[in-house]
N, C-alpha and C positions, 0 to 999 in steps of 0.2 A: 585308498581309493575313495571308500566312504567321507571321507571328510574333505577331499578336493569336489567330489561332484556338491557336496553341502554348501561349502565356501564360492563355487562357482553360482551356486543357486542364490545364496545371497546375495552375491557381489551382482548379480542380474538384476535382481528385485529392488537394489539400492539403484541403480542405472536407472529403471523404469520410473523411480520414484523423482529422481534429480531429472529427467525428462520432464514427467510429469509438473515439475514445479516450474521449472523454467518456463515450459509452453504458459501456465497461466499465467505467471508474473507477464511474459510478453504479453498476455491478452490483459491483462488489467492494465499494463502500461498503455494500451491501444485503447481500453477504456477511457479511462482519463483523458489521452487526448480528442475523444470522441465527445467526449462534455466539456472541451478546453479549458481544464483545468490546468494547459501550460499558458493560457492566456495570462494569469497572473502567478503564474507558480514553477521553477525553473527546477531540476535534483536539485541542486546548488545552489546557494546564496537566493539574495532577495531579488524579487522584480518587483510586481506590487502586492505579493503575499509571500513571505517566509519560502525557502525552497523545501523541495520534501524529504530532504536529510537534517534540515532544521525543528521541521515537524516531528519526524523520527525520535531525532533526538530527546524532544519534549516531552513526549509521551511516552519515551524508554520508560519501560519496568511498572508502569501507571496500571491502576486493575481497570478493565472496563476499557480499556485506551481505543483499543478497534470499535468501538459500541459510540463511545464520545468521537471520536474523529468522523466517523461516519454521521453521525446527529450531527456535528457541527455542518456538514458537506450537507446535508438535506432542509433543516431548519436553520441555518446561519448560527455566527455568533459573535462574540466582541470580544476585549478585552487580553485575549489568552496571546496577542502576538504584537499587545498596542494595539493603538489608535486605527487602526486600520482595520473596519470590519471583514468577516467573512459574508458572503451573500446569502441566502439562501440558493440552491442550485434547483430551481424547475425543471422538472421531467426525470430527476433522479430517482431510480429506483433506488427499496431499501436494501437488496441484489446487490448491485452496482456498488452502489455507496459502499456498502460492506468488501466489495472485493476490490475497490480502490482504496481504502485504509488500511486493508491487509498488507498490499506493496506497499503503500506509501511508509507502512509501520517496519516495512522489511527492508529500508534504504538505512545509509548508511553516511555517515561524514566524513 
């Protein structure tokens, strides 16, 4: 009995948790398009910036990857995706920025 109520208490805490992340990815997804970063950025393939499972991809396994993605979303940058710069993004918090690289880093191809 001891070990059904343990494993029920886990298997709760793991729920709350997978709750928990879903809710934020949804709000950082609603971030993002709250800064229209779907103006030039699609999950998928390119529009006029790399899509955010391209992105992903890129910075799979990189140390610092959330910390550079987000610098790039705040201070611009060039070179990392082509010819094609990134802008800097005005009015971005360093918040924001940070919790929109988290998903964008948590997409998938």
């Amino acid at each position: 009995m001891n070990k059904i109520v343990r494993w029920s208490s886990l298997l709760a805490v793991a729920a709350l948790g997978f709750a928990a992340t879903a809710a934020q990815a949804q709000d950082a997804k609603e971030l993002a398009k709250s800064h229209a970063c779907f103006t030039c950025h699609a999950m998928a393939g390119t529009k006029v910036g790399p899509g955010f499972a391209e992105i992903a991809a890129k910075f799979a396994g990189k140390p610092n990857a959330a910390q550079t993605l987000a610098a790039a979303m705040e201070h611009g940058e060039n070179g990392t995706f082509g010819a094609m710069p990134m802008p800097a993004q005005a009015g971005l918090t360093d918040s924001d920025a940070k919790l929109i690289a988290d998903w964008i880093l948590s997409q998938k191809k």
